[in-house]
C-alpha positions in Angstrom: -45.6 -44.8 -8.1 -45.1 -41.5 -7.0 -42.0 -40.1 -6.5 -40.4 -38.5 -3.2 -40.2 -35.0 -3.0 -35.9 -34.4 -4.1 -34.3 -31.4 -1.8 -32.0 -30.9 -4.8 -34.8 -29.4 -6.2 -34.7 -26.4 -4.2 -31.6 -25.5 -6.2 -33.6 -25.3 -9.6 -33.8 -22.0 -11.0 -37.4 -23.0 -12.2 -38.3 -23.7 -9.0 -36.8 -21.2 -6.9 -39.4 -19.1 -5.1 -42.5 -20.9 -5.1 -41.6 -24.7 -4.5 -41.1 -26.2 -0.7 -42.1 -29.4 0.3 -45.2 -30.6 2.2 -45.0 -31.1 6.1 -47.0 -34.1 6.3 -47.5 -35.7 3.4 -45.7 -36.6 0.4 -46.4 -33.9 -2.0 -44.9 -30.7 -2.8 -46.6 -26.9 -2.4 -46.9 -23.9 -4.3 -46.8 -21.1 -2.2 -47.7 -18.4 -5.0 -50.8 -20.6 -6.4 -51.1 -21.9 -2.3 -51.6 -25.3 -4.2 -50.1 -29.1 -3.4 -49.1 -31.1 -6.3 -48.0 -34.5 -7.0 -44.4 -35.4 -6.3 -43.6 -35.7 -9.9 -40.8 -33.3 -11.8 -43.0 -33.6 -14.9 -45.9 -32.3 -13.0 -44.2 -29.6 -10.9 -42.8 -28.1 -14.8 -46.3 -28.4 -16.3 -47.4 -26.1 -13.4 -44.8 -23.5 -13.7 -45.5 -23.0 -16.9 -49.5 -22.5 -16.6 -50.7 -18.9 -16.9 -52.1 -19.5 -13.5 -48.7 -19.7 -11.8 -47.0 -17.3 -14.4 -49.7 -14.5 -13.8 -49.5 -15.1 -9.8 -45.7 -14.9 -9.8 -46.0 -11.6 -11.9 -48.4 -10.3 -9.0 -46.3 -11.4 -6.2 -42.9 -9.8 -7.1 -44.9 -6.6 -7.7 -46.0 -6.8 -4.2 -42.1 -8.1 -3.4 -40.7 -4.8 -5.2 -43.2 -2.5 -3.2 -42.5 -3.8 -0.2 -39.3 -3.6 -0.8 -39.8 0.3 -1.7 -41.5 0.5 1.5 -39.2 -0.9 3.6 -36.5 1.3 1.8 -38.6 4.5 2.6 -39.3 4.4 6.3 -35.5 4.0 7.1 -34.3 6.9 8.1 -31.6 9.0 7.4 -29.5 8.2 10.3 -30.1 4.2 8.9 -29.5 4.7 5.6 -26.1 6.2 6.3 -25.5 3.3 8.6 -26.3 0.6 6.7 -24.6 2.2 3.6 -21.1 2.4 6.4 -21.5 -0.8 7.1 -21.6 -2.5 3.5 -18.3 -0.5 2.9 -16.9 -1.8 5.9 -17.7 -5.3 5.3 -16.3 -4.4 1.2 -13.1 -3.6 3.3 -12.9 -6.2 4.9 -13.2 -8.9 2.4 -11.2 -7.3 -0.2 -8.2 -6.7 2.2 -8.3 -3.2 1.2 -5.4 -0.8 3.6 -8.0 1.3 6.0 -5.8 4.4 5.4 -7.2 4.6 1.8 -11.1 5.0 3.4 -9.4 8.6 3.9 -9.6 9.3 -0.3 -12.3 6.7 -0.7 -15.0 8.5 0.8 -14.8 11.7 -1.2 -14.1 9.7 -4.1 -17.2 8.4 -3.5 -19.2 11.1 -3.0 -17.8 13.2 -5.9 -18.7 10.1 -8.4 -22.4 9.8 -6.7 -23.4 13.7 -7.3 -24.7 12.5 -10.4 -27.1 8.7 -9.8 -27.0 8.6 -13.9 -23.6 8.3 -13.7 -23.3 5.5 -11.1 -26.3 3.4 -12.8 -24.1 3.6 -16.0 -21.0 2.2 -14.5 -19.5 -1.0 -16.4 -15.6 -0.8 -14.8 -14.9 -4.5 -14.2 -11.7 -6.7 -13.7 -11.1 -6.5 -17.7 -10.2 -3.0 -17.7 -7.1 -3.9 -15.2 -5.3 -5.9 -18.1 -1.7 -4.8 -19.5 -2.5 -5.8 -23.1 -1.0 -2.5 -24.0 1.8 -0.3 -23.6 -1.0 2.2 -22.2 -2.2 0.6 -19.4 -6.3 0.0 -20.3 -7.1 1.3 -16.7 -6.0 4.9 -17.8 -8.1 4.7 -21.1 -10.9 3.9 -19.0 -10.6 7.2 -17.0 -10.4 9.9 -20.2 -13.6 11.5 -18.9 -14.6 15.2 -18.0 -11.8 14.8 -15.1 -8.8 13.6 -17.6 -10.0 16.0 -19.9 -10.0 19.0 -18.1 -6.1 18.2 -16.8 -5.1 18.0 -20.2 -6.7 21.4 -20.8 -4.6 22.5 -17.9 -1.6 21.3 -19.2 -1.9 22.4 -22.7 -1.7 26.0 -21.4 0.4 25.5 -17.4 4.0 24.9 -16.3 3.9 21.6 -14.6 6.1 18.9 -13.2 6.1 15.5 -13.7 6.7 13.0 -10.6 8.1 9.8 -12.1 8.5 6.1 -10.2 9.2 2.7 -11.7 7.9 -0.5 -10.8 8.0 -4.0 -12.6 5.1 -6.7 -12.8 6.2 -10.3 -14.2 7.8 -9.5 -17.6 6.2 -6.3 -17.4 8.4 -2.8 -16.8 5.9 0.0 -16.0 6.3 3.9 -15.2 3.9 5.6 -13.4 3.7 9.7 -14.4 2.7 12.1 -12.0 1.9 15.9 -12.9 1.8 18.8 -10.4 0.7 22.2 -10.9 -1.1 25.4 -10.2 -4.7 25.2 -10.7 -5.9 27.8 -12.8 -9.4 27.7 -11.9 -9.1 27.6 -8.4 -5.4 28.3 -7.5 -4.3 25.7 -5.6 -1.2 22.6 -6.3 -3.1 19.6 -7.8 -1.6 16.7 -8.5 -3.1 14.4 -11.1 -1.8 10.8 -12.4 -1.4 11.3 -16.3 -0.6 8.0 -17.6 0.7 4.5 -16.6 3.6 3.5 -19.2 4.0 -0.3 -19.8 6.8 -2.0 -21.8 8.6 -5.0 -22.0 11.7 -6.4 -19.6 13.5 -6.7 -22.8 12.5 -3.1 -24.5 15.1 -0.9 -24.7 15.0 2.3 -21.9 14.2 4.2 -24.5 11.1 3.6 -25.2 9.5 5.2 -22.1 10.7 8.4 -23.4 9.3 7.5 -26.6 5.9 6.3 -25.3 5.6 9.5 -23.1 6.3 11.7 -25.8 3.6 10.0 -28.2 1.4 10.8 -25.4 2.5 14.2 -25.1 1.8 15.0 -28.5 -1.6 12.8 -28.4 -2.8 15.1 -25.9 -1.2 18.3 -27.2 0.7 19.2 -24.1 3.6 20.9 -25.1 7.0 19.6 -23.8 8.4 23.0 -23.3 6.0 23.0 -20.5 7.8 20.6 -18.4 9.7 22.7 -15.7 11.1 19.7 -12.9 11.0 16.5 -12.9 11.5 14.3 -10.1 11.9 10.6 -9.6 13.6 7.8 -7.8 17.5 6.8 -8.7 17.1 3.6 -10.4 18.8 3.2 -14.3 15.3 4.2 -15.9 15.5 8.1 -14.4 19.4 8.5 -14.3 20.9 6.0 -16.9 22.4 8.1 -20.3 19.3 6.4 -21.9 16.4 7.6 -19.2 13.6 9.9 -19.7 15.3 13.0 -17.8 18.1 12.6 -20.0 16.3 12.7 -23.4 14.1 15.7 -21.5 17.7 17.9 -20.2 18.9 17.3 -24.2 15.7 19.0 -25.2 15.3 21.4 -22.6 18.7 21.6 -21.1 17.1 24.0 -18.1 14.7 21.4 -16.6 14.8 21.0 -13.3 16.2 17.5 -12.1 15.1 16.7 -8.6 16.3 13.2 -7.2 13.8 11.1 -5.0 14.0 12.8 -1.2 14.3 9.3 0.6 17.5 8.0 -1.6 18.6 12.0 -1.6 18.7 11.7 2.3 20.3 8.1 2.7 23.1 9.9 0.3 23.6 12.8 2.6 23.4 10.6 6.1 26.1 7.6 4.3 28.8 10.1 3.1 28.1 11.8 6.5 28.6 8.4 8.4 31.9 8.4 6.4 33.8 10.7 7.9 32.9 9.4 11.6 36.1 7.7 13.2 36.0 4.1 12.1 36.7 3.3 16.1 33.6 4.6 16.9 31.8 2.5 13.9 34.0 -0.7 15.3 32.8 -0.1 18.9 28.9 0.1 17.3 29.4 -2.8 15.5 31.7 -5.1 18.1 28.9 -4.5 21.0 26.1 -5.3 19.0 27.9 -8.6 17.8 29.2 -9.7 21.1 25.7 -9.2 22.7 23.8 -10.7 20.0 26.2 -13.4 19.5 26.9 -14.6 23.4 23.8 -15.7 25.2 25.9 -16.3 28.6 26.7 -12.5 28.4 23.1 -11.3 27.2 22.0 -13.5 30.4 24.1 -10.8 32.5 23.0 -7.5 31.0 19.1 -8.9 31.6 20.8 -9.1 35.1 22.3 -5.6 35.1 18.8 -4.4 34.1 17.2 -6.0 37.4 19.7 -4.7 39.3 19.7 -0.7 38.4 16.2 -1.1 37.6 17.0 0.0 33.4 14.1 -0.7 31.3 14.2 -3.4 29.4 16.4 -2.9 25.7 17.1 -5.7 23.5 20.6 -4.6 21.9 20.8 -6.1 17.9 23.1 -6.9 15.9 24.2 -3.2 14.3 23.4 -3.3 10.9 24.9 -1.2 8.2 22.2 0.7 7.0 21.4 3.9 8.7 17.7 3.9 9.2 18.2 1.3 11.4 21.5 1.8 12.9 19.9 4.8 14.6 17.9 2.3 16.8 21.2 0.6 17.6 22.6 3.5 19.2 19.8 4.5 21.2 19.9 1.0 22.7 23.4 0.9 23.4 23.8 5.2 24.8 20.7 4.0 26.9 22.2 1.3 28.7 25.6 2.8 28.6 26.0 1.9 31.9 25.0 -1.0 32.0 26.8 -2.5 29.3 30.0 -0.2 30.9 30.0 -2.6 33.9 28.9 -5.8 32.4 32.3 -5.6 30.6 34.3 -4.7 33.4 32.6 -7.5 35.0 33.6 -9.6 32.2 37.4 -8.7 32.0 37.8 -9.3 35.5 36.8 -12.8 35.4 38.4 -13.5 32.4 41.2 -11.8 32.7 43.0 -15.1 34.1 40.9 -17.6 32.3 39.8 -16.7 29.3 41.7 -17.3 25.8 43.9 -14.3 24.9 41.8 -13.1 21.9 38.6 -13.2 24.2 40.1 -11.6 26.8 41.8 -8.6 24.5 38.6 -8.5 22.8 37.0 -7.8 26.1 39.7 -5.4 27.7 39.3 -3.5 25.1 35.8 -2.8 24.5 35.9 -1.8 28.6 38.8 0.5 27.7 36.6 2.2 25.1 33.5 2.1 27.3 35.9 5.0 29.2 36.7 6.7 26.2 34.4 10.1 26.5 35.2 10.4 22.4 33.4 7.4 22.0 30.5 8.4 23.5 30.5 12.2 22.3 29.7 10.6 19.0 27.7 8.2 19.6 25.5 11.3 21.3 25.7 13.2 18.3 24.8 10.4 15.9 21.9 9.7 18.6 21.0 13.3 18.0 21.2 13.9 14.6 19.8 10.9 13.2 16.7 10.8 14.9 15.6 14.2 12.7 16.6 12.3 9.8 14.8 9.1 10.6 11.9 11.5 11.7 12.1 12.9 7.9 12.0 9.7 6.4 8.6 8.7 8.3 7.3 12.0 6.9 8.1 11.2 3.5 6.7 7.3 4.0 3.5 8.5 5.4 0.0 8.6 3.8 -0.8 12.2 5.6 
């Protein structure tokens, strides 16, 4: 009895290429021999393994590879490029890659493909990611010509080191920075020089040791460490941290705190000395806004009726990055908000419960008070260049 021709095997590596099944009778085809043949597995093996079949798939992938050459060589240029964009893209895309990082991807790209040996030779895969050791495998991986010539550089340049922390699982891991003047073509490079991994429950202390072991792997001298600059957390200012065990070695380093926390410092002991009325009004106007839907109703009112744009005022929040946006909303609708309270205490001056209605007397009263408001202008002012520095510092440009 013959058997009916099975779409499962399609799937068959052995019979991948060459086997589809007949359109009108119950056989199968060959379409490298151009033969039929029985409907029998047994029989379809026998004739993938004759020298016939063997010799005329040989022929045909030949003629498969130079089309294929062909094909490759009357693209043009313009194409190639194209469909070379596009692959990337699509890469992109599927790997949820950030589209800012095309901006370094590219050159790094074309810098690796000056050299095809190179690429054809690439064997980087997911292994190399692992944190089996306190060296991070992913830097061993890059000590080529590139690694190489930094630690040259180093061996002989002042340099600093730009230091952040970050944890993974049960994994503590310091990333290491250097900066410095290139002495082959003069201008600030910075480089990553190693990925430090330890424990949750190692002691601080062995960063410093691990960096050092490093140091003298590589024969950089320490003494030509001049700054060092790095976020606040207990790893980089702790009595145990790597700047501490640098200053007791070389007690002239340069210590340089990470410019984001350096600025919140500088904006919160600033914010200090600002009346704690004028913090109280901030916060009080926020909260009764946010919190009373009947009033919020009424400002969206007020808006209609001067013809404001449209602000949603928030509930003030304490830290100054985004304090600065509660301002602006409440100085831009100053008005506003002036006569939606006056509004208020005149129809609940009678009716209202006595700490609702003091509550509301007096933020009107303070809505009058032109010191109020002169600092509430200046905090408008000057935080904005401060919030305008901390983009800058969060940006990838």
């Amino acid at each position: 009895r013959v058997e009916q021709f099975q779409a499962s095997w399609l799937e068959e590596d052995i019979f991948k290429g060459w086997l589809i099944p007949h359109s009108t009778e119950n056989r199968a085809i060959c379409t490298t021999c151009d033969v039929t043949i029985q409907c029998y597995k047994t029989k379809l093996i026998e004739h993938s393994q004759t020298d016939t079949h063997i010799e005329n798939t040989h022929v045909k992938n030949a003629q498969n590879e130079s089309k294929t050459i062909t094909e490759s060589a009357t693209l043009t240029y313009e194409n190639k490029v194209k469909r070379a964009e596009i692959k990337l893209t699509a890469f992109i895309v599927e790997h949820n890659i950030p589209f800012h990082a095309v901006d370094r991807l590219i050159p790094l790209i074309k810098e690796i493909c000056k050299d095809p040996t190179v690429i054809s030779s690439l064997s980087l895969n997911l292994d190399y990611t692992g944190t089996g050791t306190s060296n991070m495998q992913v830097t061993d991986k890059c000590e080529v010509d590139e690694i190489d010539e930094m630690t040259r550089n180093l061996q002989t340049c002042k340099f600093s080191l730009l230091m952040d922390e970050n944890t993974n699982d049960s994994k503590r891991i310091l990333c290491i920075l250097v900066r410095y003047v290139s002495p082959q073509d003069k201008t600030v490079t910075t480089q990553l020089l190693t990925l430090i991994c330890i424990d949750q429950t190692d002691p601080v202390d062995k960063f410093f040791e691990e960096f050092k072991n490093l140091l003298k792997k590589k024969r950089i001298p320490l003494q030509n460490i001049v700054a060092v600059a790095g976020n606040n957390s207990s790893m980089m200012d702790g009595c145990n941290s790597v700047i501490k065990h640098l200053q007791s070695k070389m007690p002239d380093i340069i210590k340089l705190n990470c410019i984001d926390h350096s600025v919140a410092i500088v904006v919160d002991t600033a914010y200090a000395h600002i009346p704690e009325s004028c913090k109280d009004f901030i916060q009080i106007v926020a909260s009764y806004i946010s919190d009373n839907v009947e009033e919020f109703m009424h400002l969206n009112e007020f808006k209609d009726t001067f013809n404001a744009e449209t602000n949603k005022i928030l509930r003030s929040p304490k830290k100054w990055l985004v304090l600065h946006k509660c301002i602006v909303k409440i100085t831009g609708n100053w008005v506003i908000l002036k006569d939606l309270f006056l509004q208020n205490f005149i129809s609940t001056e009678n009716n209202a419960t006595d700490d609702t209605s003091k509550s509301i007397k007096t933020l009107s009263k303070q809505f009058n008070n032109d010191l109020i408001k002169a600092y509430l202008l200046f905090l408008n002012y000057s935080l904005y260049f401060f919030n305008d520095l901390n983009m800058l510092y969060q940006s990838h440009k």
